[in-house]
Each structure stands twice: as structure tokens, then as C-alpha cells.
C-alpha positions in Angstrom: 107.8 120.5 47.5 107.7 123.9 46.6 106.6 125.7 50.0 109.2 123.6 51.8 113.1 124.1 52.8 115.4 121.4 52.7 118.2 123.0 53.7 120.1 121.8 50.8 120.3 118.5 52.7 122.6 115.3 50.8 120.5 112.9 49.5 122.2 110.0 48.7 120.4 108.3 45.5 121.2 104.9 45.2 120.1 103.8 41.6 121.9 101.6 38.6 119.3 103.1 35.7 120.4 106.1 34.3 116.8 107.1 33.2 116.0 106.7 37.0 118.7 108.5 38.8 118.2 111.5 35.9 114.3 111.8 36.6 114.7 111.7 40.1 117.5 114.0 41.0 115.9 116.2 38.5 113.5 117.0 40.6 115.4 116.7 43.9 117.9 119.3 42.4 115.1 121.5 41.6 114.1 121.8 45.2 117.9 122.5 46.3 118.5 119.2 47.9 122.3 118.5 47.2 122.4 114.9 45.2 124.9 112.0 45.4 124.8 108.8 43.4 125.9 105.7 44.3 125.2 103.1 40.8 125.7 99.9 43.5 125.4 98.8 47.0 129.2 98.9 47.3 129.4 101.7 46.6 126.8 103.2 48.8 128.4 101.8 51.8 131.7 102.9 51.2 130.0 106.9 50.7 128.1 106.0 53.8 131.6 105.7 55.8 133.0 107.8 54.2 130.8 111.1 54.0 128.4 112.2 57.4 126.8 114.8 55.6 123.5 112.4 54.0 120.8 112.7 55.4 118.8 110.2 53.7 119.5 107.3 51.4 116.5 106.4 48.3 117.7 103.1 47.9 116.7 101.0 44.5 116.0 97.0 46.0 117.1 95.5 42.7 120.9 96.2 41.9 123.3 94.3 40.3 125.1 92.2 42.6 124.6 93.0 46.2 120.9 93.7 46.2 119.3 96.8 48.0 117.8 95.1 51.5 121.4 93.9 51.8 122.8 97.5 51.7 120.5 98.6 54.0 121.3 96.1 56.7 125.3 97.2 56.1 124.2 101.0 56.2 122.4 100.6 59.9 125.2 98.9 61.1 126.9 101.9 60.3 124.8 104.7 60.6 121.5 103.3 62.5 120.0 106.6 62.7 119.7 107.5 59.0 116.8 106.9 57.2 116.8 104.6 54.4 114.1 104.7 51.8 113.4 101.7 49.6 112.8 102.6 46.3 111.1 99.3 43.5 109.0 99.2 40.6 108.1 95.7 42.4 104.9 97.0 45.2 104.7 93.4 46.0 103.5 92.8 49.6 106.1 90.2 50.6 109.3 92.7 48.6 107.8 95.6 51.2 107.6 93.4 54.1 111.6 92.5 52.9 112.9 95.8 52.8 111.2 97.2 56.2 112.8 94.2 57.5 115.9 95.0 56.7 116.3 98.1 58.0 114.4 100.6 55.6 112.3 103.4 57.1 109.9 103.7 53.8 109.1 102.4 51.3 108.2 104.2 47.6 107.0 102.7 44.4 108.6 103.3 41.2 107.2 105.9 39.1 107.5 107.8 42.1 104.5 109.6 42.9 105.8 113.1 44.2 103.5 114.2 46.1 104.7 110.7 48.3 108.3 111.7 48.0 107.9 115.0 49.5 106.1 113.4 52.6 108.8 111.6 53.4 111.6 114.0 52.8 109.1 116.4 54.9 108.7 113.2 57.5 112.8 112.5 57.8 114.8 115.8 56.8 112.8 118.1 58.5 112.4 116.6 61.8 
């Protein structure tokens, strides 16, 4: 991600594991994106109404309570035109299938490979 400018863009990360959400904005922060959490759906959606600025949303599927696909459904209704990347340790076929479904634009296995991360921060930020 180094040769690349983000523009400081908001990524809104949407993860309940605090090893996660550390590792990932880690490296998100290190290549000047400007990161947001959200630990729930809920709480997503209500940043999703309540701030224009994200550009992007790396959304974990399996959350306690409202589960991930379901966010994402909420989130186009509000905002169809932001991207929505799932984000599972589970690279299941029928779970991918789920979340595309729903409304995701990607999909990313958990550990997240990098080098895949930065295609699709290339492929939806800098459009």
C-alpha cells in the first residue's frame, strides 16, 4: 500500500475482537486511512446515518447479536452506493455467496492477506 494515496479516506471497521480491530487498523492507520470502529451492527448503522464521510465499511459477518449480512442490507438501504466489504475467518462457499447476497461488494478472509486488502481499497477508494 505503500506507493498508493488514500487521501486519508474514513474507513469504517466493523469488528467485536479487539486483537482484530487492533491488527487491522494498525495497518490502515499506517497508510493514513482515518479509522472508525463500530464493535456491533447497531452501531454501524447508526455511524452510517449519522457520519457521510466513510467511504468504505470492512464488515466482520459474525457479531454478536445482529449478525454482519444483516448490517449490510440496513447499510444499502441507507447509503446504496458505499462499498461494503465482508470480512470472516469462515471462507465457506455458501457464507460468501451469503454476504454478496446481501449487499457486500467483497469479500476478504480473516487473516487478511494484505496484499488483497490493498486491491480492494485500490478498487473502491480510488475510483
Amino acid at each position: 500500500m505503500d506507493d498508493v494515496d488514500f487521501k486519508q479516506a474514513r474507513i469504517l471497521v466493523v469488528e467485536d475482537d479487539f486483537v482484530n480491530y487492533t491488527l487491522l487498523s494498525e495497518i490502515l492507520y499506517k497508510h493514513k486511512l482515518d479509522v472508525v470502529r463500530a464493535i456491533n451492527a447497531e452501531q454501524a448503522i447508526e455511524m452510517i446515518k449519522s457520519d457521510n464521510t466513510i467511504k468504505l465499511v470492512l464488515m466482520d459477518i459474525r457479531l454478536p447479536g445482529m449478525d454482519g449480512n444483516y448490517a449490510t442490507r440496513e447499510i444499502k438501504q441507507i447509503r446504496p452506493e458505499l462499498p461494503v466489504v465482508a470480512q470472516s475467518a469462515y471462507a465457506l462457499n455458501d457464507e460468501i455467496d451469503t454476504s454478496l447476497e446481501a449487499g457486500c461488494d467483497a469479500y476478504i478472509t480473516k487473516p487478511i492477506d494484505f496484499k488483497d486488502l490493498k486491491k480492494i481499497l485500490v478498487k473502491f477508494i480510488n475510483k
